[in-house]
BADOMAR-373205 format. One line per field, with one value per residue (C-alpha): x, y, z; residue number from 0; residue in one letter; chain. Coordinates in nm, 2 decimals. Layout:
<atoms>
xx	X  ...
yy	Y  ...
zz	Z  ...
seq	NUM  ...
type	A  ...
mol	A  ...
</atoms>
This chain:
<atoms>
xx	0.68  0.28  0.25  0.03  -0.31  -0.39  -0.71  -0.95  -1.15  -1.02  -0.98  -1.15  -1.45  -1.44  -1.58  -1.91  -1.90  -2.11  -1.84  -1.54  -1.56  -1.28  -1.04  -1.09  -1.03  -0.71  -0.58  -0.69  -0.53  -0.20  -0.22  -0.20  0.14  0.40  0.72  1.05  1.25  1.00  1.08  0.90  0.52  0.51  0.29  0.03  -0.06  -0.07  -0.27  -0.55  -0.56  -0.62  -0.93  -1.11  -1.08  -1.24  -1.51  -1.50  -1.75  -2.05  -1.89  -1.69  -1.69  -1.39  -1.13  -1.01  -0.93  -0.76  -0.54  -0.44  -0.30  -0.14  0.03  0.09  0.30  0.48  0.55  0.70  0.94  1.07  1.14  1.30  1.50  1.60  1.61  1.41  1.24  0.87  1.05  1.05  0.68  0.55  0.61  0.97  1.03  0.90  1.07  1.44  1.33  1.24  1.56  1.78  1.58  1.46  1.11  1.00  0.79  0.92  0.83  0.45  0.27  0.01  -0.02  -0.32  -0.47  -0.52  -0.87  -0.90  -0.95  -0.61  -0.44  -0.59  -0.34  0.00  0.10  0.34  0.32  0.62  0.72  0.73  0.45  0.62  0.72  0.35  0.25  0.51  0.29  -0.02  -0.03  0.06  -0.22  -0.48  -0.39  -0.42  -0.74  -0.87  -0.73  -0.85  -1.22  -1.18  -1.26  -1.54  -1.48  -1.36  -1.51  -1.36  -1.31  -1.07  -0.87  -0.78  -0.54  -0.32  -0.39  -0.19  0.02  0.12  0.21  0.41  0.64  0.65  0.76  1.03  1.14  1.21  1.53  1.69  1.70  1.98  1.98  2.14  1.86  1.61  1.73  1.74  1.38  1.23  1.44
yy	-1.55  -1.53  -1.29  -1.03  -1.10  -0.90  -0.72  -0.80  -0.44  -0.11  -0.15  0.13  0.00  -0.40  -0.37  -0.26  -0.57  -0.86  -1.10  -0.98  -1.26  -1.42  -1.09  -0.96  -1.30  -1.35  -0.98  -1.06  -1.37  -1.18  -0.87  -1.12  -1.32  -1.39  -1.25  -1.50  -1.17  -1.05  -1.00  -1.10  -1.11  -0.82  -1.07  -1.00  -0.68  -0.77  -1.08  -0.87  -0.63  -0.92  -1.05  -0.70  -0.69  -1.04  -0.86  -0.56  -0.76  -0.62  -0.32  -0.09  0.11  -0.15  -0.03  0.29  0.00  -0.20  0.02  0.17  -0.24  -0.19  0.15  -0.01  -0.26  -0.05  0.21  -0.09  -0.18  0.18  0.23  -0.10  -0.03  0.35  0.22  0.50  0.60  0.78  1.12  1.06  1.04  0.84  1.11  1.20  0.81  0.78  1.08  0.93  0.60  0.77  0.97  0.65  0.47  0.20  0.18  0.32  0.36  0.06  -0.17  -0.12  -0.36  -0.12  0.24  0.35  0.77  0.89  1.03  1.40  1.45  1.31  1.51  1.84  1.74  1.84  2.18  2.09  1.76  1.55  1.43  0.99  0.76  0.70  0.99  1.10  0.82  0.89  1.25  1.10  0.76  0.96  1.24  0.98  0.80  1.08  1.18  0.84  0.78  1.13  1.10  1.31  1.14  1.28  1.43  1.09  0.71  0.47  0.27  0.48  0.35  0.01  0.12  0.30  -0.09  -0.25  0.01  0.05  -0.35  -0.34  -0.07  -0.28  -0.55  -0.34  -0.22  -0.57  -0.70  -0.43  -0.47  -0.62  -0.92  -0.95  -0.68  -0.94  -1.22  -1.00  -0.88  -1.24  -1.40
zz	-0.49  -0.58  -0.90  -0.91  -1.07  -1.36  -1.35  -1.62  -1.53  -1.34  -1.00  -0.92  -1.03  -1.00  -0.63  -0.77  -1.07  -0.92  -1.19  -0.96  -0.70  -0.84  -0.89  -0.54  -0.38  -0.65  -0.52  -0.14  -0.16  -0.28  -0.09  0.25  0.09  0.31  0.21  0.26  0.40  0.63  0.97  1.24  1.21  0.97  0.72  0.98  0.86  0.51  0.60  0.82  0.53  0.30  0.56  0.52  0.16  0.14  0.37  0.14  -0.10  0.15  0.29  0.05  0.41  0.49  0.23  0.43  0.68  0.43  0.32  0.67  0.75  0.42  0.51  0.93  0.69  0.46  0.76  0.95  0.67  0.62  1.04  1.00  0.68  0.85  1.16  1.22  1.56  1.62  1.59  1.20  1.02  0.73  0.46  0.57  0.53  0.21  0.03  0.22  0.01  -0.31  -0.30  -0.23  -0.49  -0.32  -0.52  -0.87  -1.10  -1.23  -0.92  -1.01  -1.26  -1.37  -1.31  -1.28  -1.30  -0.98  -0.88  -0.99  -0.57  -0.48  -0.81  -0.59  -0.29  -0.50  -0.53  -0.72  -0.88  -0.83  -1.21  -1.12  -0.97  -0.75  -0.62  -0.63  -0.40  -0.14  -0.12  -0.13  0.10  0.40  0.30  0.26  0.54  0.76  0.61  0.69  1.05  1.15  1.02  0.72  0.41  0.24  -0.09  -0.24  -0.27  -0.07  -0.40  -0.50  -0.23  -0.41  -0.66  -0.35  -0.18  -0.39  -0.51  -0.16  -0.13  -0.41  -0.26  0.01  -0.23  -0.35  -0.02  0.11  -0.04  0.05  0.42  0.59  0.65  0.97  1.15  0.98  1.19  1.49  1.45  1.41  1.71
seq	0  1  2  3  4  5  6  7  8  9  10  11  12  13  14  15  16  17  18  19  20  21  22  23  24  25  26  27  28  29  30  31  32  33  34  35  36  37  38  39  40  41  42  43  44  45  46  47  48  49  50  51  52  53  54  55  56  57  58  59  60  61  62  63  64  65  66  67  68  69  70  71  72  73  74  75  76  77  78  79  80  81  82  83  84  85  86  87  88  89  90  91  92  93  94  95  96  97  98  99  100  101  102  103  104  105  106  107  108  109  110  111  112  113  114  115  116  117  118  119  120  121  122  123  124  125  126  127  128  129  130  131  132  133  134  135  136  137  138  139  140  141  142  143  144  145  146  147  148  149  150  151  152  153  154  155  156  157  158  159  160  161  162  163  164  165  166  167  168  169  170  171  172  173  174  175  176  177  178  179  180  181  182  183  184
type	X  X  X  X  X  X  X  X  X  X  X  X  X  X  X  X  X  X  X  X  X  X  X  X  X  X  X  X  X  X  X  X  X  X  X  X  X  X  X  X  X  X  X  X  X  X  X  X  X  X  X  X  X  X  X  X  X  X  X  X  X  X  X  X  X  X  X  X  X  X  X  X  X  X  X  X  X  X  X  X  X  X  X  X  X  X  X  X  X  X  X  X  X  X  X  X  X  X  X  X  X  X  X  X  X  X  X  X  X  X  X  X  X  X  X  X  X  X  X  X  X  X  X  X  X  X  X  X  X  X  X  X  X  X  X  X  X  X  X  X  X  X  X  X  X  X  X  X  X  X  X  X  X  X  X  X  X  X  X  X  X  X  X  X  X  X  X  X  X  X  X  X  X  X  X  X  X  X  X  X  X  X  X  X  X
mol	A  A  A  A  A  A  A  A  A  A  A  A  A  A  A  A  A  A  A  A  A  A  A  A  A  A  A  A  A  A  A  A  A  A  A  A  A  A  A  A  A  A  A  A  A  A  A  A  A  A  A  A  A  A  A  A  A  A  A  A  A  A  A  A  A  A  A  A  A  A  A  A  A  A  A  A  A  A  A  A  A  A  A  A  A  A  A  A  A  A  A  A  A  A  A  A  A  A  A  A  A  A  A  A  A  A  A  A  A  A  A  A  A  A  A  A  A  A  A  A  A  A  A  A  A  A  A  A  A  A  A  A  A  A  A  A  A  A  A  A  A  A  A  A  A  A  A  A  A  A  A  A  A  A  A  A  A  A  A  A  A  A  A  A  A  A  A  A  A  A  A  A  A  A  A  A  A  A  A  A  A  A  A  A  A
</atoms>
């Protein structure tokens, strides 16, 4: 499986570096890998979130898109994993994936601070990462998906990007592997 690229700046600020070409193609061309335990066509969202980032290079406007494929994705591997129905929502899937440990802190390959504007969302903040993102992916996407985003820039969005496809990443092996096969056929 394709490593992830190490950034040579902070991703919340290599969108705006003319010299990061190279980077955001390296992390496009990661963030749209196709995962041997995938089911079905599940890569699709990875690989339409990797198309808009490439796009991202003219229209920073694009990344609240990005990382909604991203989060489509990582929602679709939870329902799958919990065999989970509509009744259940992002966050509740999440927290049930924190609390069976099926990503950590450990699973990310840098962690990055969050944006003093997402820190404001926690009344109380959760002591992991990880735990922290399972609050905050489902805020932001919500934000995003119902218009209200203002108060942060949407490059703040790229660290949650891939953060989000690497809990995806962990999330993976752990599904059976018999509901695999009956998702692709």
């Amino acid at each position: 499986m394709a490593s992830l690229p190490v950034f040579s700046v902070n991703p919340g600020t290599w969108l705006l570096l003319g010299g990061a070409d190279a980077e955001r193609e390296a992390r496009a061309e990661w963030l749209g890998r196709d995962h041997p335990r995938f089911p079905g066509a599940l890569v699709l969202y990875f690989r339409t979130a990797a198309k808009l980032l490439r796009l991202s290079r003219d229209d920073l406007t694009l990344l609240p898109w990005v990382f909604a494929q991203t989060v489509v994705g990582l929602e679709k591997v939870l329902r799958i994993h919990y065999q989970a129905g509509k009744g259940q929502r992002l966050g509740q899937l999440l927290q049930k994936a924190i609390k069976d440990e099926l990503f950590a802190d450990s699973d990310f390959e840098c962690i990055w601070p969050l944006p003093e504007e997402f820190l404001k969302r926690f009344e109380d903040a959760p002591k992991s990462y990880a735990a922290r993102l399972a609050v905050l992916i489902p805020s932001i996407r919500n934000d995003l998906l119902h218009g209200d985003c203002h108060g942060y820039c949407f490059d703040d969005l790229l660290p949650l990007i891939i953060h989000t496809r690497e809990i995806v990443d962990a999330i993976v092996p752990h599904l059976p592997k018999s509901m695999m096969e009956t998702m692709s056929a």
